[in-house]
N, C-alpha and C positions, 0 to 999 in steps of 0.2 A: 796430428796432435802429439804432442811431447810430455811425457811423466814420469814423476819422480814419485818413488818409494819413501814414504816417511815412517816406515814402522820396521821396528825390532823384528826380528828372524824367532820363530818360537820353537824351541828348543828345550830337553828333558836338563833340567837341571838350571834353567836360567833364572837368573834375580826375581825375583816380586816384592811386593811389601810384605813386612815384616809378621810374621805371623798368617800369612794367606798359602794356600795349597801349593807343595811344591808342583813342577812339572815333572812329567815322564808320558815320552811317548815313548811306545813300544811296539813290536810287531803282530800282529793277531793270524794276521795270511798270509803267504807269501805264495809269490808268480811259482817255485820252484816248486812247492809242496802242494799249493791248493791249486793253482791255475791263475789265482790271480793274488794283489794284495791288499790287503784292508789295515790300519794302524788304530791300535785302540789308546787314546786321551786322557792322561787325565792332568789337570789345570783349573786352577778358579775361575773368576767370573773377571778378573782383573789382572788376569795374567799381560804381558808384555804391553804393547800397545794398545789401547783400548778405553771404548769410550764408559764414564758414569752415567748413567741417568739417577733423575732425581730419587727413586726409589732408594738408591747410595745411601742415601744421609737424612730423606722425609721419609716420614712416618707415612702411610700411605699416597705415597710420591708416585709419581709414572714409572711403570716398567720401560726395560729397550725397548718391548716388542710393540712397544706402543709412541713410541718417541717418534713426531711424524718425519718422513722421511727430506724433505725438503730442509728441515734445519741441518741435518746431518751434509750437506753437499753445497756450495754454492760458492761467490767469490768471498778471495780471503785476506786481510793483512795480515803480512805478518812484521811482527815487531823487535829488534834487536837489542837485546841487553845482552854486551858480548860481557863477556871475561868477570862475571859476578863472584867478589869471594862464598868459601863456605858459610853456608845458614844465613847469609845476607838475606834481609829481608828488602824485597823492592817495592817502589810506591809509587804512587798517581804519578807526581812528579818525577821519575826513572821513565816512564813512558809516554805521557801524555803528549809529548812533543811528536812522535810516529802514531796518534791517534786521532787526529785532528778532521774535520768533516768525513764523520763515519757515520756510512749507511745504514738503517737496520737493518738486519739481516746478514753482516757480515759478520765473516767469521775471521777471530783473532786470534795468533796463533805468535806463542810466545817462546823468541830463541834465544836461548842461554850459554848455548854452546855445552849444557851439563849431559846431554846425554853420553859423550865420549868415555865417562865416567861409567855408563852401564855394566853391570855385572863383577862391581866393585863396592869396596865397602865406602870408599866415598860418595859413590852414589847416594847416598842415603844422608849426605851433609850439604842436598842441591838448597838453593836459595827457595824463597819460599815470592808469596805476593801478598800485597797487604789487601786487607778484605775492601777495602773505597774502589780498589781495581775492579772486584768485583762489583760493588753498584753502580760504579761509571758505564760500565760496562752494559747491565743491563739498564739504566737506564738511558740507552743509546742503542736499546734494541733489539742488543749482539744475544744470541740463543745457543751458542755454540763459542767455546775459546777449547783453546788445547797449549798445552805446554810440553815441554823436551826433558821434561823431569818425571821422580817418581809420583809427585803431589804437588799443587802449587801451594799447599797447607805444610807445617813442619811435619816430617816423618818419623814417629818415634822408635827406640833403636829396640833392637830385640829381646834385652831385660824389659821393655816398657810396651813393648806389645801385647795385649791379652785379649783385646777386642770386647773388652767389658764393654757394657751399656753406657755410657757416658764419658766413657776414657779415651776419648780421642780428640782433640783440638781440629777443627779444622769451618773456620770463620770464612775461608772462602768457598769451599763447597756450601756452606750453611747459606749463603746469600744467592750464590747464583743455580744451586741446584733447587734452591728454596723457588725462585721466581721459575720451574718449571723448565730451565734448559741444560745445556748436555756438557761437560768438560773431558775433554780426549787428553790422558797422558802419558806418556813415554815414547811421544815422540822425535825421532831421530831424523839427522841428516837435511835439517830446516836449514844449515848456510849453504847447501848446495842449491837451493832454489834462485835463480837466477832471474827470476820477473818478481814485479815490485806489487803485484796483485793476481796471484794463480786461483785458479778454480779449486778449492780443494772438496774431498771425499773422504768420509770415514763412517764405511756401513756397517754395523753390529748383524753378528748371529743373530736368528727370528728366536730371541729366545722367551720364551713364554712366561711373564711374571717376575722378570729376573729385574737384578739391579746393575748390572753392566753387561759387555762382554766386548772380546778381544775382535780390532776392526782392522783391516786392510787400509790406512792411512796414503795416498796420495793427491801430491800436487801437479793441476795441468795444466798447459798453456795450449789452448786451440790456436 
C-alpha cells in the first residue's frame, strides 16, 4: 500500500484562523530529567489540518465524536482548479466538468494549489466556493469534501475577526454542514497524489461534544 500525507505539520506558533487559539507545544517531561517525555498542548479545535463537524456552524449539530466513522474514510476525487487568483470565488461551472457520474459517498477533495501559501498572510486571501458547490454536492450524496485552503467560505482579516454570534459569513459551511456532513480544511500537498481516485482518510480526536478537531489527512492507493 502506498500514502501520502495531506496535512500541515502542527507546530507552536503556526497560522489558524483569525482570532482562534494560538499554538504552543511545549515540554512537560523530559527522557533527561523524568525518565521519559510527555509534551503539554495547547491549540484549538481547528488548528492545522482538521475536520468541522456540523456542530461548527448548527446549533445543536453533531459533535466529531459522533460523526460516523465511515464517512470520514473512503474513495475519493479529487478535483483541480490549479492557479485560482486571490479571493476568486469558484462555481459549479469551475468544477463540474471533473464531477461527473459521482457516487454517494465519495468524497471530494478540492486542489487549489493555495495551501503553498500556508503560514502566510496570503493565505488568508485563498479563493473561496460558491454555496451551489455546496448543494450539488450534497445532493450527490457526497458527506465529506475537504479543501487545501483555510475556509472554503471568505476568511475575514483580523480587524474583522471577533467571533461574535452572527458575524461571520460562511454559506457553504451553512449548507453542507447543515445537511449533517463533515468539511476537512487545510489541506496540503493534493498535486502530489498521483492516482485519479485514492482512498482517502481523515480521523478526528474522540473528542467528546466538540465541534472539530485537528485529523491525520492521508491518501492511499492499495
Amino acid at each position: 500500500m502506498q500514502a501520502i500525507d495531506l496535512s500541515h505539520p502542527v507546530r507552536t506558533g503556526m497560522q489558524v484562523f483569525p482570532g482562534d487559539p494560538t499554538v504552543e507545544l511545549r515540554s512537560a517531561a523530559t527522557v533527561a530529567v523524568d525518565g521519559f517525555a510527555v509534551a503539554e498542548l495547547h491549540l484549538g479545535s481547528h488548528t492545522g489540518t482538521h475536520l468541522d463537524a456540523p456542530l461548527h456552524t448548527v446549533q445543536d449539530g453533531v459533535a466529531v465524536d459522533a460523526m460516523p466513522l465511515q464517512t470520514l474514510m473512503g474513495p475519493a476525487r479529487i478535483v483541480s482548479v490549479p492557479e485560482p487568483a486571490a479571493n476568486a470565488v469558484l462555481r459549479w461551472q469551475d468544477v463540474s466538468g471533473q464531477l461527473e457520474k459521482l457516487l454517494p459517498g465519495t468524497i471530494v477533495l478540492f486542489s487549489t494549489g493555495w495551501s503553498r501559501h500556508f503560514n502566510t498572510s496570503t493565505y488568508l486571501e485563498h479563493p473561496t466556493f460558491d454555496a451551489e458547490i455546496a448543494e450539488r454536492l450534497v445532493a450527490a450524496g457526497v458527506r465529506l469534501v475537504g479543501v487545501d485552503t483555510l475556509n472554503p467560505d471568505p476568511t475575514p482579516g483580523p480587524a474583522e475577526s471577533g467571533h461574535a454570534e452572527g458575524g461571520t459569513f460562511l454559506p457553504f459551511h451553512d449548507v453542507f454542514l447543515g445537511s449533517g456532513g463533515g468539511i476537512v480544511e487545510n489541506l496540503t500537498n493534493l498535486g502530489a497524489v498521483p492516482w485519479p481516485d485514492p482512498w482517502f482518510s481523515a480521523l478526528p480526536l474522540r473528542l467528546a461534544g466538540l465541534d472539530g478537531s485537528p485529523v491525520r489527512a492521508v491518501a492511499f492507493r492499495s
